[in-house]
N, C-alpha and C positions, 0 to 999 in steps of 0.2 A: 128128525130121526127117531126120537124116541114116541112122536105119536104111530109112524111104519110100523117100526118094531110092536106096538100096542095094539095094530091093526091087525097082523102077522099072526102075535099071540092066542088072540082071542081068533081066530078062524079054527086055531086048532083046539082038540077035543080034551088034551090034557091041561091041566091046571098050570099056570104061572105065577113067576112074581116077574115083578118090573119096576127096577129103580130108576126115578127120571132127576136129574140136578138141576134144579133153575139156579144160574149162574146171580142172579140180582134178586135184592140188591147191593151184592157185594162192592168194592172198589173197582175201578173207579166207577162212581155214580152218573151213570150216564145209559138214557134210552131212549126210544123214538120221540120224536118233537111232542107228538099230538100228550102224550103221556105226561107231559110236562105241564101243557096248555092250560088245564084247569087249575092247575096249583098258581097262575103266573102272578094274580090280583087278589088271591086268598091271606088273610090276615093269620098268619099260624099262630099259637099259644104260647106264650112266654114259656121257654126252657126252664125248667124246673131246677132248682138248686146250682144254678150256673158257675157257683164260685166253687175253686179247687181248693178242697176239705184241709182242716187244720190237720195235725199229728199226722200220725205213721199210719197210713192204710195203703193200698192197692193201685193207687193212683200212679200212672203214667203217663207220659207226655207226648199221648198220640203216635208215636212214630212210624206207624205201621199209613197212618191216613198224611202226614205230614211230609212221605215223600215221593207222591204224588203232586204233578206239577197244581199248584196252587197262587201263581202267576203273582208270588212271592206275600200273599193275604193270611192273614191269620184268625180261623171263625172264633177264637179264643177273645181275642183284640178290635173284632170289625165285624158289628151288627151284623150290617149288610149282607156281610161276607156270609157269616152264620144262616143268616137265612136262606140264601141261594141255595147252599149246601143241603140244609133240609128240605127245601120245595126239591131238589134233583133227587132225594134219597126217597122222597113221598113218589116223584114219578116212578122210580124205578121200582118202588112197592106197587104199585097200582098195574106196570106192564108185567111184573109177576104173576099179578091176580089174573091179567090179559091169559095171560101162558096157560095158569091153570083153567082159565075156563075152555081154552082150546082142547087140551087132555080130556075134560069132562063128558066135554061134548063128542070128540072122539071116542069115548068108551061106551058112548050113550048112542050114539050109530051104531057098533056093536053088537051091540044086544046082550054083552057080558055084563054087562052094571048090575044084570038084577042079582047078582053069583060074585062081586068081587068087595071087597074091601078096600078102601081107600085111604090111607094115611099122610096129612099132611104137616110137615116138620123142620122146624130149623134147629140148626146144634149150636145156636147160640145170639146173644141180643146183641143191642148194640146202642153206645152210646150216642147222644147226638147233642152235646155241649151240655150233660148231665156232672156235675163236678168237674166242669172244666177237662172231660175226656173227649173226646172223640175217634170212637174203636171200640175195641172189645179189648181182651185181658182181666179186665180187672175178674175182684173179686163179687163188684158190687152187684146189685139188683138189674141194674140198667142191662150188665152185661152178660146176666145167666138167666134171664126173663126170655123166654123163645118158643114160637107159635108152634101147637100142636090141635090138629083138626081131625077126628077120627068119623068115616063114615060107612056105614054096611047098612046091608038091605035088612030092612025090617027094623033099624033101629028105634026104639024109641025118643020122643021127647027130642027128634031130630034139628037138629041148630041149635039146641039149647047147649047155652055156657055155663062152665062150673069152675068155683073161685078154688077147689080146693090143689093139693099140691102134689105134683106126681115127677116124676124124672123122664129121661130118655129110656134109660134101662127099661124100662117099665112096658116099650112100644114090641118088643122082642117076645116074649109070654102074653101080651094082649093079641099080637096076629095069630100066635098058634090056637088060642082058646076060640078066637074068631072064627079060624078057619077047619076047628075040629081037629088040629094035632097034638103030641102027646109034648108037653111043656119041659124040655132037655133039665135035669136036675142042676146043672150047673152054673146057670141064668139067676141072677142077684134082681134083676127088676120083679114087679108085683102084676098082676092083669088088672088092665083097668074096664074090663065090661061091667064092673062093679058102677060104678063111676058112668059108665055110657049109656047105661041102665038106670040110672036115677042120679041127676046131676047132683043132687044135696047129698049123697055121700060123701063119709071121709077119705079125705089123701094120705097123705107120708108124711116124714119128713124127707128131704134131699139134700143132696152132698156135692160140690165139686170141689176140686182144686187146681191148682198154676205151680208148682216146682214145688217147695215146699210151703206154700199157705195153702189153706184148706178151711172150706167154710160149709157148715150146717141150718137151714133154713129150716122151720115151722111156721105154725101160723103165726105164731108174735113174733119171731126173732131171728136175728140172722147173724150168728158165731162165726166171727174169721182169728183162726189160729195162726199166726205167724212162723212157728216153728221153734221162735226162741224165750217163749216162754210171754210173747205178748199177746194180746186179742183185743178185738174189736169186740164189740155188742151191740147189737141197733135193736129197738127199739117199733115194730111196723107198727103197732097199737097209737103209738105218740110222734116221735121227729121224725120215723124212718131213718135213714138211710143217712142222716146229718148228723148224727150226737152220738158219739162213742158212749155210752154207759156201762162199760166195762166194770170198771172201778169201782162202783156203785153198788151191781151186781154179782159179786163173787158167786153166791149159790146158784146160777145160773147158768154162770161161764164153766162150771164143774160141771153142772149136770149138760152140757148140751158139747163140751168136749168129752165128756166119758161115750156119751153116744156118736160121735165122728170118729172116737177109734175105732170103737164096736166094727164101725160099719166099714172104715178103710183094714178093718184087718180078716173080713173076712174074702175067702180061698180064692 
């Protein structure tokens, strides 16, 4: 449907936009066989930080992926199990990538690809037995890390990746600059043709939150506020995302919670 509609668009003389939802690979994990097939005898890489973090953080107990039928296994408790789940979550990445290259290739018959801009985005990560979560929610790394691909004609340094740090907000003021409109004053994101224009540019910092905790990332660090006067502190330089050093660092936890009000208290 939405390659028609893409088809439809582009015949006509006026300008569009066109939102398309790849549904995977959300829950349940599950896609055409063949998508599977090369993941079936591949060795994946040990999960990373697999044990569920001491003290008070963000941590959840899955629920959201635990009550899907799971033929009563626990990828928490049962290697095996764990692994199945990421080979099915790797296929279901891979018939994503399928998806978009059908769109691609649809715009590229066309003949509007040389005239469009193309962004591609997810609104958010996901765990896959990263401190004993699996899902999203939290506040960690695992779960606010999430793909953004930006491509227009004529871009420079095209496929090149850039480690610096940008938001979603950010995608809203990049398509107007992109596309030649006038940037609405009320838009909190930055444009990033800065950045798409020379990868080694600087990013930001960013911000999300979950009801009331609320966490600010840079390049070193990553401040989650509790709300009742506790925080987190990590560390990206040294543990990551494993060692509260909160408590350690007091002038830290000030300066990078004075900037997360800053930023949740504007209009």
């Amino acid at each position: 449907e939405g390659i028609r509609q893409l088809k439809e668009l582009a015949e006509s003389d006026k300008p569009f936009f066109l939102a398309m939802g790849i549904l995977r690979p959300h829950l349940p994990f599950g896609a055409p066989a063949k998508y599977l097939q090369p993941y079936r005898d591949v060795t994946l890489p040990p999960i990373p930080h697999p044990g569920k973090p001491s003290g008070k953080t963000t941590w959840h107990g899955s629920g959201e992926f635990m009550k899907y039928n799971r033929w009563k296994r626990n990828p928490n408790t049962d290697p095996e199990f764990a692994t199945e789940v990421r080979r099915h979550y790797a296929a279901c990445v891979s018939y994503a990538d399928a998806s978009v290259g059908r769109i691609i290739h649809a715009l590229n018959s066309t003949g509007a690809a040389k005239n469009t801009v193309v962004v591609l985005w997810g609104d958010h990560g996901w765990h896959l037995g990263e401190h004993s979560v699996w899902g999203k929610h939290t506040l960690f790394e695992e779960s606010l890390l999430s793909p953004l691909i930006v491509s227009y004609p004529g871009i420079p340094m095209a496929g090149e990746a850039t480690e610096a740090m940008v938001e979603t907000l950010d995608i809203f003021p990049t398509l107007c600059e992109l596309t030649d409109l006038p940037g609405p004053d009320f838009v909190h994101g930055t444009s990033l043709k800065p950045l798409l224009q020379s990868p080694n540019a600087s990013g930001h910092i960013a911000i999300a939150y979950a009801g009331k905790r609320q966490t600010i990332r840079n390049n070193r660090y990553r401040l989650i506020d509790h709300g009742n006067g506790f925080h987190e502190l990590y560390d990206h330089s040294r543990a990551g995302e494993t060692k509260n050093i909160a408590d350690g660092h007091p002038e830290v936890v000030e300066e990078l919670s004075g900037m997360l009000k800053t930023r949740l208290a504007l209009p």
